[in-house]
C-alpha positions in Angstrom: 29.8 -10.2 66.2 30.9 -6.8 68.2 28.6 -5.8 70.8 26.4 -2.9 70.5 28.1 0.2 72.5 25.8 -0.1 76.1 24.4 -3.4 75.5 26.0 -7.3 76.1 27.2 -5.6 79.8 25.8 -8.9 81.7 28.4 -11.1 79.7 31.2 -12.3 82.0 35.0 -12.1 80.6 37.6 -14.9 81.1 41.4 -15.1 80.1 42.2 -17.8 77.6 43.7 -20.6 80.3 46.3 -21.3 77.9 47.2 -17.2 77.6 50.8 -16.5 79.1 50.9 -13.3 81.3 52.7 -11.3 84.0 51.9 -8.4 86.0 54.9 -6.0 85.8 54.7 -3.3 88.3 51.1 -2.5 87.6 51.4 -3.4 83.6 50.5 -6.7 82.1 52.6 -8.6 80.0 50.4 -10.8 77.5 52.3 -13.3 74.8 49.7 -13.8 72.2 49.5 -17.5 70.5 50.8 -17.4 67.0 47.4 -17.0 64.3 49.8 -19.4 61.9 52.1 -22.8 62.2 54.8 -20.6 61.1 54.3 -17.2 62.4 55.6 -16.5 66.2 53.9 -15.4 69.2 53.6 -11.4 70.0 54.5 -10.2 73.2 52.1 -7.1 74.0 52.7 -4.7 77.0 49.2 -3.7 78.1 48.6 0.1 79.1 47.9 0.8 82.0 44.1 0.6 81.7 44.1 -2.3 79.4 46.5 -4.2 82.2 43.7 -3.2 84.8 40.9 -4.6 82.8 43.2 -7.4 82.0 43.4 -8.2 85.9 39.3 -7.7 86.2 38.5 -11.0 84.3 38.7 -12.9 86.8 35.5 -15.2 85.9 33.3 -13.2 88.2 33.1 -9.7 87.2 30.7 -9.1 84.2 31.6 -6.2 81.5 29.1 -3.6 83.4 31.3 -4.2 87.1 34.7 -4.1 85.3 33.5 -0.8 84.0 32.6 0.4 86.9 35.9 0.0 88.8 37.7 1.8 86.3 35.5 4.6 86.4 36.6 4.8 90.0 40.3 4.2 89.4 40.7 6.0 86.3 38.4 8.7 86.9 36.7 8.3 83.6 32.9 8.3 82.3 30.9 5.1 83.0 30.1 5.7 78.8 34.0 6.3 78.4 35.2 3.2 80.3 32.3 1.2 78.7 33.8 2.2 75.1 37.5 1.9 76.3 36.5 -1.7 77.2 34.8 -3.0 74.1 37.3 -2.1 72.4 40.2 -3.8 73.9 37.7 -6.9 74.8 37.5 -7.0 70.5 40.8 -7.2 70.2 41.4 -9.7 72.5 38.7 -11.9 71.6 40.2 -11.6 67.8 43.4 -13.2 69.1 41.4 -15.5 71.2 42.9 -14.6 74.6 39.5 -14.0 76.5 36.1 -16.0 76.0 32.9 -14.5 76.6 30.4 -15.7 78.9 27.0 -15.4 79.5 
């Protein structure tokens, strides 16, 4: 299921191993695995946000600490960067390019 909007914060991100990516000059380039045998994989350009985020989930840093560095990069809420982040952590789990740790 989603996680409620401040709670699930100790859970630790990680990139799906077999998730192709590139850092671009500060943007992330992700190539998401095809959903179907037939379909073909989508190349997604990450903001410049989502690319930071993307670069956070490093195995280490739980939800609550990536949060927290882009408060201080972005210049955002804590509440706004918490909200930012479930959001795009949704979508990647939907295409299965991060797992969630506890």
């Amino acid at each position: 299921g989603s996680l409620a909007p401040m709670s699930g914060l100790n859970i630790i991100p990680s990139r799906n191993p077999s998730a192709i990516w590139r850092s671009i000059d500060g943007e992330v380039v992700v190539i998401e695995p095809s959903q179907s045998k037939k379909g073909n994989p989508r190349i997604r350009l990450l903001n410049e946000t989502a690319s930071r985020i993307w670069e956070l989930m490093d195995e280490e840093k739980n939800l609550s600490e990536i949060a927290e560095v882009i408060c201080q990069e972005f210049m955002v809420t804590y509440q706004e960067a918490v909200l930012d982040m479930k959001e795009f952590v949704s979508y990647l789990r939907k295409r299965q390019l991060i797992v969630l740790n506890k």
